[in-house]
N, C-alpha and C positions, 0 to 999 in steps of 0.2 A: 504494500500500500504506500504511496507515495503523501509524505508529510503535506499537512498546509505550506509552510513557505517554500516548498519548492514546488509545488503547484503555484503559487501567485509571480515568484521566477519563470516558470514556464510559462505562463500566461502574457506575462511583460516582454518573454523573448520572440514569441512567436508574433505578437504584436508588433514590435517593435523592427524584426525583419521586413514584414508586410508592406510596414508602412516606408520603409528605407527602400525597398523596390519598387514603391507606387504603384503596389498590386491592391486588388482587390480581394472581400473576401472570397467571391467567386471563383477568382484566379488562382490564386492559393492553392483554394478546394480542388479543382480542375488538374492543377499540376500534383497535386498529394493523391488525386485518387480519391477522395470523399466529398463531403456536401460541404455549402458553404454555412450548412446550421452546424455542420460540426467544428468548424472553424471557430464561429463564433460561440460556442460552447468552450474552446481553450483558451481562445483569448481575456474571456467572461472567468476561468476560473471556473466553473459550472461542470468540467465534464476534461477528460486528459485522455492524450492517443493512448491506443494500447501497444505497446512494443514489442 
């Protein structure tokens, strides 16, 4: 199980990628392979890839 603050790091990194590429969450999702609600699930904190 992955602690809170390294979920809320994970949330600010993958965020902060996104936004340093002037992608979308669309885009993101598109290039990962998943939706853009799951996107905004990790960015939000709410919800973390599975590895």
């Amino acid at each position: 199980m992955i602690k809170e603050a390294a979920k809320i790091k994970l949330a600010e990194q993958i965020r902060n990628v996104r936004k340093n590429e002037n992608l979308s969450q669309e885009q993101v999702g598109q290039k990962m392979n998943v939706t853009r609600q799951a996107i905004y699930k990790w960015e939000s904190g709410k919800g973390y890839p599975d590895i």
